[in-house]
C-alpha positions, 0 to 999 in steps of 0.5 A, a space after each residue: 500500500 502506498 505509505 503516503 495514501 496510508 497517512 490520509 486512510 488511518 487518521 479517521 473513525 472506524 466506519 463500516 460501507 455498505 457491502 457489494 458482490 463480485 463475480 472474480 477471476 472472470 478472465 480465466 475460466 477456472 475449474 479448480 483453485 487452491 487458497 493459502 490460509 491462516 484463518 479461515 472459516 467454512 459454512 457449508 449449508 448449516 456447518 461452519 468450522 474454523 481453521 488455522 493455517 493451510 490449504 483449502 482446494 476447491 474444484 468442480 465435480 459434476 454440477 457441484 463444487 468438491 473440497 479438500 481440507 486436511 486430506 478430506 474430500 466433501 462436495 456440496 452445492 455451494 461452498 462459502 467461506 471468510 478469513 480476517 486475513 489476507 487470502 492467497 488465491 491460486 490457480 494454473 493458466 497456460 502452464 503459468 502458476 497465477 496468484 492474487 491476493 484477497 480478503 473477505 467473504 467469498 462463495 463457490 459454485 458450479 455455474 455452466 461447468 465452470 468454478 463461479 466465484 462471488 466475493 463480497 467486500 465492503 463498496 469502500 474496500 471495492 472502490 479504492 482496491 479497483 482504483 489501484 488496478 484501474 491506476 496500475 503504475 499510475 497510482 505510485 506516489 499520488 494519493 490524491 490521484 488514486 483518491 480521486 480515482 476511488 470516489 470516482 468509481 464509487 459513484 460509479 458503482 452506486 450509478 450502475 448496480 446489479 450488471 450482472 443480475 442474472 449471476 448472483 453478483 453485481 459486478 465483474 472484475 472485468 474492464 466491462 465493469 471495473 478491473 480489479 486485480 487484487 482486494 488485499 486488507 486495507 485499513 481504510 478507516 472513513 467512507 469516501 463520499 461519491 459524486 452527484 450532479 447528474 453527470 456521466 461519471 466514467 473514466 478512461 485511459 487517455 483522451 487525446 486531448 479531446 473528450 466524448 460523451 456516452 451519448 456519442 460514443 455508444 449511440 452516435 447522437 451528438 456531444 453532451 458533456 460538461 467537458 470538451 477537452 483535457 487541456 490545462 494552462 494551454 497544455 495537453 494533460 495526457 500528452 506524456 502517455 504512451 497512447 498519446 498518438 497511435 496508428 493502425 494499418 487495417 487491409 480492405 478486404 478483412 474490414 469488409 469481412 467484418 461488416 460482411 459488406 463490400 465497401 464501394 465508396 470513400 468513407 465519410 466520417 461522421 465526427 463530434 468535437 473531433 471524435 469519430 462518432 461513425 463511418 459512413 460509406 456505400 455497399 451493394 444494398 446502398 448507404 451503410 453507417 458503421 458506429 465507431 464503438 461497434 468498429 472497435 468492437 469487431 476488431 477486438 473480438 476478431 484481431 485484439 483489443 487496443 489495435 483500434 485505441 479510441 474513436 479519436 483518428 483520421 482514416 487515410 484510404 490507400 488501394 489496399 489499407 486503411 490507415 488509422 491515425 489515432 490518439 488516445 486510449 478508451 472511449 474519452 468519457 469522463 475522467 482521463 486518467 494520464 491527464 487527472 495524473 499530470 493534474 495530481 502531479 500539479 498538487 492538484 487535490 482529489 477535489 479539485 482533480 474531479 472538479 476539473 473533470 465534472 464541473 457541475 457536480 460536488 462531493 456527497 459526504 
């Protein structure tokens, strides 16, 4: 945990959040999974037992979950355990031994032949352990970033509950909801307070230079953000991010394999405050629009996620390429996070780092 951000969290009263289930360790499909303990208590249906230091191995079998404690197998239904220590989670993935760090509550069961994982955590806990996966090398020496990031995730979380309604949890540990790598013990002795002001409280990467809107990205509909751009004292803020300008060549033919569609004219692109918002060409069955966001879809799926980084690029046609000529990582809506570091770095505060990016909302304590 970073020394400097530990200073602000332990200076207050101890004050309980309101819990949250995740669905974990979505990514890789697991069918089994070892825990390093050192307590450790199991409830299984009406049982509960405690333990101290070892190994708990949990697996499918068949429509249920099996268990091995002390070299004894049991299989239940579902399998619900909690420490108030750290947990280390372990598991195999492509011949790599993979370990992450949890504590809480956690529940086991078998969901479409494969090990479902819920782990239930205080929101506050939540939303300041996905700020530092969200953040990654980011956060190092910036507790007002990582603040900021936290608050900004909280809101989040309040706005967009039950994603995952029909799992038994709330959210994924997936970018499709918010990252989070690893939920250790945190002593974070406050409740951050979240943003109100009824506007749209997301975050990216990096913008460009220019920021969007949900309505533009996903629905192609206009601009309707209370902020237009990422630039401070004439300055680009997220300038020095690595995904400040890209380029991706793209072959004719394999577009056209994607829309299913042949191109037949140039393509025209439909733009808001210099973001993509579609492309709009003609094929055999006449005028097509292609949406921006469903473009990035189709690539990631087909050739891998950050080829197409952003809606923010100029398209050069060549007989045989396409040329993408991009700036910026993520959909630009919200909070940029390479330009909100460069504020942080500029002493700017989590308050005033959220100011800037949501100029018509303030702090709900």
């Amino acid at each position: 945990m970073n020394k400097f951000l530990l200073i602000i969290l332990t200076f207050c009263l101890s004050i309980n959040s309101e819990k949250i289930s995740i669905g974990i360790l979505e990514y890789y499909n697991l069918k089994k999974i070892k825990i390093q303990f050192k307590d450790l208590k199991i409830i299984v249906e009406s049982s509960k037992k405690s333990f101290s230091n070892g190994n708990l191995e949990i697996e499918i079998k068949e429509s249920k979950v099996q268990y091995k404690m002390n070299s004894q197998l049991q299989t239940s239904s579902f399998l619900k355990i909690s420490s108030n220590e750290n947990l280390i989670l372990e598991f195999e993935q492509n011949q790599n031994t993979i370990q992450k760090v949890f504590f809480g509550e956690f529940v086991f069961y078998n969901f479409e032949n494969r090990l479902e994982i819920i782990y239930n955590t205080e929101i506050d806990i939540y939303a300041y352990n996905s700020a530092l996966s969200e953040l990654g090398e980011l956060a190092n020496n910036s507790p007002e970033l990582v603040m900021a990031q936290a608050i900004l995730i909280k809101t989040y979380i309040l706005n967009q509950k039950n994603r995952h309604r029909s799992r038994k949890f709330s959210f994924c540990d997936l970018t499709h909801c918010v990252h989070l790598k690893n939920s250790p013990k945190q002593k974070i002795n406050f409740l951050l307070p979240n943003l109100i002001g009824g506007e749209e409280y997301y975050f990216h990467s990096t913008c460009g230079g220019k920021l969007s809107s949900s309505n533009g990205f996903w629905n192609g509909l206009g601009f309707s953000t209370s902020r237009n751009d990422d630039i401070y004292e004439e300055e680009i803020l997220c300038k020095e991010s690595p995904h400040s300008e890209w380029e991706y060549v793209m072959n004719k033919q394999k577009l056209e394999e994607l829309i299913q569609k042949k191109i037949q004219s140039k393509i025209v692109l439909t733009k808001q405050n210099e973001r993509v918002m579609s492309l709009n060409f003609k094929t055999e069955d006449g005028d097509y629009e292609l949406k921006s966001s469903k473009l990035v879809s189709l690539i990631g799926k087909k050739y891998g996620w950050n080829l197409i980084k952003s809606n923010y690029f100029e398209l050069i046609e060549t007989d045989f390429n396409f040329i993408f000529k991009g700036k910026g990582l993520g959909h630009g809506i919200g909070l940029c996070q390479w330009g909100a570091k460069k504020l942080s770095d500029k002493n700017f505060n989590h308050k005033e780092i959220l100011k800037f990016y949501f100029p018509k909302s303030k702090l709900n304590k």
